[in-house]
LOVEX-924336 format. One record per residue (C-alpha): residue in three letters; y negated, x negated, z negated. Coordinates in pm, whole numbers, plus 50000, padded with zeros to 5 digits. Layout:
residues N
ALAYXZ;...
//
This chain:
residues 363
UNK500005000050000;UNK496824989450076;UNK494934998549764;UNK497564975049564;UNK495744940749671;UNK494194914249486;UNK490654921549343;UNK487874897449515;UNK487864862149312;UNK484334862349083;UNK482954844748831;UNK481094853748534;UNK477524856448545;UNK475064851048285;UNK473184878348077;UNK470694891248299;UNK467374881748149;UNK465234906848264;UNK467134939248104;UNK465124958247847;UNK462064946348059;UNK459964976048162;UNK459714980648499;UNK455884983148669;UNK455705016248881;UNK454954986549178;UNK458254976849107;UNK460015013049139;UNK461585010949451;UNK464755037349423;UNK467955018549500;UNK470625038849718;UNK473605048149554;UNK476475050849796;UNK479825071649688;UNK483195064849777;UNK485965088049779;UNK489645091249913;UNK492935098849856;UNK495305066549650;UNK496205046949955;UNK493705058050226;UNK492085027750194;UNK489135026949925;UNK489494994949743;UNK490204973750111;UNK486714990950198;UNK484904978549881;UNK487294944349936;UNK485904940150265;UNK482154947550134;UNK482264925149814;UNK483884892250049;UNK481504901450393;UNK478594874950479;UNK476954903250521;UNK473224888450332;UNK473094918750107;UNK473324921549721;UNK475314950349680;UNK476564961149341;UNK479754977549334;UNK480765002649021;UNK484265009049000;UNK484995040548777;UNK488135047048587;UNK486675079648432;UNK488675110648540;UNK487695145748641;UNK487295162648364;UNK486575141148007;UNK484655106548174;UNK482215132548392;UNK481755149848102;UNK480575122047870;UNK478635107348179;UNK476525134548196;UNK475765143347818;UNK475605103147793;UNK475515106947418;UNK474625077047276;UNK477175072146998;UNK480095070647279;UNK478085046047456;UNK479035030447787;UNK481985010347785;UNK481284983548100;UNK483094951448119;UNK481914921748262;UNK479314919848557;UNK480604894148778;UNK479144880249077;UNK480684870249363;UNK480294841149619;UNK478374863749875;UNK475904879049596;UNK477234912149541;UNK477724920849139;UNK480894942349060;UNK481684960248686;UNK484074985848556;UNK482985016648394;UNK484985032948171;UNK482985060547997;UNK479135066548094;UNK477765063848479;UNK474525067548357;UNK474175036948114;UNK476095016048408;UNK473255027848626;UNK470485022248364;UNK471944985848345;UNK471914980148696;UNK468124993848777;UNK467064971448549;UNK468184944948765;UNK467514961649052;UNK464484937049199;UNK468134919549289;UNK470104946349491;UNK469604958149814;UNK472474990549716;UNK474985003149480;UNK478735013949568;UNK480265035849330;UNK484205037949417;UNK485535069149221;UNK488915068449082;UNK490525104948972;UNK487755122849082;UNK488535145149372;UNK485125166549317;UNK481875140449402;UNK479755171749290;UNK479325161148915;UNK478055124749038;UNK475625142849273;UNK474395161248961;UNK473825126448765;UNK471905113249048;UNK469725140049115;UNK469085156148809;UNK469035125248560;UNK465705125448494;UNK465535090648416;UNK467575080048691;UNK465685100448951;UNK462965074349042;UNK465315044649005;UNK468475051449237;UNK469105083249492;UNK472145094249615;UNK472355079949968;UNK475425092450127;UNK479165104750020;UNK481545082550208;UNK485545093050226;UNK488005070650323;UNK491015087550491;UNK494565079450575;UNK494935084650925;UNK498715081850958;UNK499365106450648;UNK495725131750628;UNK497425157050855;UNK500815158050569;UNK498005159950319;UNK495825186650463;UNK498745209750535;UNK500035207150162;UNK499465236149968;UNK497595252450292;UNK499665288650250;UNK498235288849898;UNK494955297549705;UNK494695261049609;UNK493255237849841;UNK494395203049856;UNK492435172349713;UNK492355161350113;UNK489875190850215;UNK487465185949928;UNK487355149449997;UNK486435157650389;UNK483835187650315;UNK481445169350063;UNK481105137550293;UNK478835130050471;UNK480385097250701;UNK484205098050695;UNK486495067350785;UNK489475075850980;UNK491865038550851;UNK494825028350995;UNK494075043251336;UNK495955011251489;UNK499465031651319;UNK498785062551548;UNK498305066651900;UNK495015075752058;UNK495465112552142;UNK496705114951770;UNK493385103351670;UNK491485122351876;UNK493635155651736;UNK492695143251369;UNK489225139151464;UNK488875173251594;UNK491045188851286;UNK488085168351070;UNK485125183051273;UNK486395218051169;UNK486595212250859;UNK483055194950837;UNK481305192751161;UNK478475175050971;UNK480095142050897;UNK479865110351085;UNK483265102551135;UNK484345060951196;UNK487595050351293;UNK488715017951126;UNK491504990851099;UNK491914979750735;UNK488244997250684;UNK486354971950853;UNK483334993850973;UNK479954984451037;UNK478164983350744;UNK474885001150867;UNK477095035450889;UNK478045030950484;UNK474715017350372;UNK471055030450375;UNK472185063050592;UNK469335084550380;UNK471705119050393;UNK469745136250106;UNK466165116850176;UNK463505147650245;UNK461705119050483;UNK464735113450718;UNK464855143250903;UNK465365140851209;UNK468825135751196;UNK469605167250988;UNK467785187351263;UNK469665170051538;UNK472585176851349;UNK472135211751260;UNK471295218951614;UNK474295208851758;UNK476495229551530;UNK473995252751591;UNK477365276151822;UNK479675272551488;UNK481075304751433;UNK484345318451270;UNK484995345251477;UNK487925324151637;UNK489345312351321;UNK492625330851210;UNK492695314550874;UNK490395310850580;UNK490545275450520;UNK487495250550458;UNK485415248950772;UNK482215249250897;UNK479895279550964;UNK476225278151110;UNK473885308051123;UNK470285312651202;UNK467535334851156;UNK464215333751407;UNK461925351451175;UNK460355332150857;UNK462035338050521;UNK460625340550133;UNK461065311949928;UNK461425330349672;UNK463825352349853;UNK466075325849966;UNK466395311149631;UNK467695341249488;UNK470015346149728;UNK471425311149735;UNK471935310049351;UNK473845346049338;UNK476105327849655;UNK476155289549444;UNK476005299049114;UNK477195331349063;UNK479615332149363;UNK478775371649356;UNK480145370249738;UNK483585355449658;UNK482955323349909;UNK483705289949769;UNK480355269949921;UNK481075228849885;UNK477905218550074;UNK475365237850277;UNK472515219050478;UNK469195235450660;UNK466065234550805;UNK463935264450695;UNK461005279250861;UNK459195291550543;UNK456355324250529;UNK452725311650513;UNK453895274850534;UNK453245248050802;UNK455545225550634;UNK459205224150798;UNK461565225650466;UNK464715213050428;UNK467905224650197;UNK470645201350086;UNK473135218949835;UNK476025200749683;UNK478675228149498;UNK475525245049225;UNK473255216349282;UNK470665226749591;UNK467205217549648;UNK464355230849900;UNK461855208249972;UNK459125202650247;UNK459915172950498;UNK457255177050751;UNK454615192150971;UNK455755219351205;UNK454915204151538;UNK452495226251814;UNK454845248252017;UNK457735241451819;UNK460555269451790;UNK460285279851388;UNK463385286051353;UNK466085289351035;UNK469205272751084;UNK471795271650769;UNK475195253550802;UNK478075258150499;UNK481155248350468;UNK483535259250231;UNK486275278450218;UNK486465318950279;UNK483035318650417;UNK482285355250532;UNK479895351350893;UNK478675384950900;UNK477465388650515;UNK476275353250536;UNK473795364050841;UNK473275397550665;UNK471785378250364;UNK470145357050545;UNK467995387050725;UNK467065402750386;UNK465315368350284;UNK462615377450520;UNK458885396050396;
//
């Protein structure tokens, strides 16, 4: 198995000097935080393997978690401060990147970090039991104290090409959807490893059977997860400022329906709305689908550009399980088409009732 190699060889660093040192607002430059998910064996640790020995010229930092779903999240985000963090060693290695284990609290791993940060050009956080990257997304954005120093730059899954299509049709008959289709619909760039161990129409199947599951995602085949590291690092997925992909993306799902479907699996459903919608309206309506799932559809992420009454500000919507946020990214240009466009995917997503909500957000 791939994941069963050697760690990178490192040495021990010295205590970092600077920590404790308050940080001038000149200083505050946010450092991108870059998650990586995947099922044992897909390929994770020969990804952060290949980052932490490339000559790449970067400083990248590299947190590798042993917390699991339910009782490590859970401390991370209450971060109390009797538990306290439990991080061995920062080591560096011979190309400059730092690595650490975490064992309890993301949050006081982070703090460390950022207070270094003047040294790091991004963070890796490798996730290890945690099949759900929605609590981290939480930490990142809502972490008040963490907000300024790192962001959330992208949700990276690492996938097993020669075994994802054994591991998305387990449990498919069921209610219970396996750990393989949550991976895929909360990334944002996947990595299809070990395409060399299937043929090329194979690939090309599993890259289609991806795209209907999440249409959004960059998807990167690899050997041994040697990918170019530009499509890992600094992609700006949740930045308000880099919009212009999220409109290119959302109009070219802009046709996704599931009228053809004849299942209710995870997918990907895009709807639109040419009139402009209340803010207030449109909150509302998101929360009773996120939060109070009053609709009965299970929404993993949901991206948009909205076209917003009395505004001349385009806004965007990134939504991560209950986590969302709405915020203005730009001018609406002369002549432009104001239009809404909303993608989701999740799982049992209902077309018509999705549109149908989407009308009554208007004055």
């Amino acid at each position: 198995m791939e994941d069963d190699e050697e760690p990178p060889m490192a040495i021990q660093i010295q205590p970092d000097v600077s920590v404790g040192k308050n940080l001038s607002s000149s200083d505050a430059v946010s450092v991108g935080v870059s998650v990586i998910t995947g099922y044992l064996g897909a390929g994770k640790s020969t990804l952060v393997n290949y980052i932490l020995n490339g000559k790449h010229g970067k400083r990248i930092a590299v947190i590798l978690n042993e917390f699991g779903e339910e009782i490590g999240v859970e401390r991370a985000m209450i971060n109390d401060g009797d538990e306290g963090a439990i991080v061995e060693e920062w080591v560096e290695l011979a190309n400059g990147c730092v690595c650490c284990t975490v064992k309890h609290s993301l949050v006081q791993a982070l703090e460390q970090l950022v207070q270094r940060k003047d040294r790091l050009d991004h963070i890796l956080l490798e996730t290890t039991g945690l099949a759900n990257p929605a609590p981290l997304a939480s930490i990142l954005w809502l972490d008040e104290q963490l907000e300024s120093e790192v962001k959330l730059d992208c949700i990276v899954t690492v996938v097993d090409a020669k075994n994802l299509r054994f591991q998305l049709n387990e449990r498919r008959d069921t209610s219970s959807f396996p750990e393989a289709f949550n991976q895929i619909a909360f990334a944002d760039t996947i990595i299809m490893n070990k395409v060399d161990l299937i043929s090329q129409e194979e690939s090309d199947e599993l890259e289609k059977e991806i795209h209907s599951i999440n249409s959004l995602a960059n998807v990167i085949r690899s050997v041994r997860c040697q990918v170019d590291l530009s499509n890992i690092l600094n992609c700006q997925a949740y930045d308000s400022t880099h919009v212009s992909r999220l409109e290119s993306l959302l109009e070219a799902n802009k046709s996704l329906t599931t009228t053809d479907l004849h299942d209710s699996g995870v997918r990907t459903l895009c709807i639109s709305e040419p009139q402009p919608i209340n803010l207030d309206k449109v909150r509302l309506w998101l929360e009773e689908i996120l939060w109070d799932k009053k609709l009965e559809m299970d929404i993993y992420r949901c991206k948009a550009v909205l076209s917003i009454q009395n505004s001349e500000q385009l806004h965007i919507l990134q939504a991560v399980r209950e986590i969302y946020e709405i915020v203005p990214a730009r001018k609406w240009s002369e002549g432009e088409s104001r239009t809404n466009k909303i993608v989701f995917i999740g799982h049992k997503l209902d077309e018509e009732v999705l549109r149908s909500g989407l009308r009554d957000c208007r004055p």
